[in-house]
N, C-alpha and C positions, 0 to 999 in steps of 0.2 A: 138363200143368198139375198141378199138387201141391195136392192139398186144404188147407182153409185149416187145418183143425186142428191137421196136421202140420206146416204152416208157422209156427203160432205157439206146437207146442211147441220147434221147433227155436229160434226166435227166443229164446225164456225160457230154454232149456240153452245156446243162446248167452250171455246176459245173466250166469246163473250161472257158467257157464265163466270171463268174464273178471273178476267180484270174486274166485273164488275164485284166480286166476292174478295179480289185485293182492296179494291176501292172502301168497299165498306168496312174490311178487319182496318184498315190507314188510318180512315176516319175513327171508326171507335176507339184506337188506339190512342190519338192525337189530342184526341178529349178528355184521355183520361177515365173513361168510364166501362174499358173493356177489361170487366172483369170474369171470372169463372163463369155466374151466370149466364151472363148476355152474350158470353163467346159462345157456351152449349146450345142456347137457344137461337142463336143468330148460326149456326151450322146447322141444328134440325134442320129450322124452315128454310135456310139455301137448299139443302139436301132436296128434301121435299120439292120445292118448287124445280129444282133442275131434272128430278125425276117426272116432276108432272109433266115435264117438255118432253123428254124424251121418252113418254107413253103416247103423247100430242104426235110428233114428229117421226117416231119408228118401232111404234109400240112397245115398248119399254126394253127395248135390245140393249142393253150395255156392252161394246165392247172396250177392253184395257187401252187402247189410242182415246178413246173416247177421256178416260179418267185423264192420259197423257195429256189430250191439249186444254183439257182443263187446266191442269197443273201449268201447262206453255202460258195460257191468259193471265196466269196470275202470276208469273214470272216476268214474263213482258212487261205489265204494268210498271212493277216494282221498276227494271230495267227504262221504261220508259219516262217514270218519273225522278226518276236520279240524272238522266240525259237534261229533261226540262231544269230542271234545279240547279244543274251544274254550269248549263247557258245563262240562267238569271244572274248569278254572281260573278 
């Protein structure tokens, strides 16, 4: 069993993880330049790097919450910047 501390810092660098991986698919997209390549290659090395944290942070444990508030950070985002967008106009 995994302490909870660890579990809920993993959960929060999950969360982080996937605004900051909205962030970047927004931008490549808004450039014009996310194509087939650089979408595969810009998800390895997300991939990779969010697995080198959670080797760093709880030994490489994946649990399925874990993918979930991934998936929450990068919904949020989205969520958060249509909020921002919708006040500017």
């Amino acid at each position: 069993m995994m302490p909870l501390d660890i579990q809920i810092k993993t959960f929060l660098i999950s969360i982080i993880f996937g605004i900051v991986f909205s962030m970047l698919t927004d931008t490549f997209y808004k450039k014009k330049i996310f194509n087939l390549v650089l979408s595969l290659i810009t998800v390895i090395l997300f991939t990779i790097t969010y697995f080198l944290f959670l080797i760093k942070i709880n030994n490489g444990i994946v649990h399925p919450y874990y993918i979930l508030s991934f998936i929450i950070g990068f919904i949020l985002y989205i969520f958060v910047k249509r909020i921002v967008l919708f006040k500017k106009k």
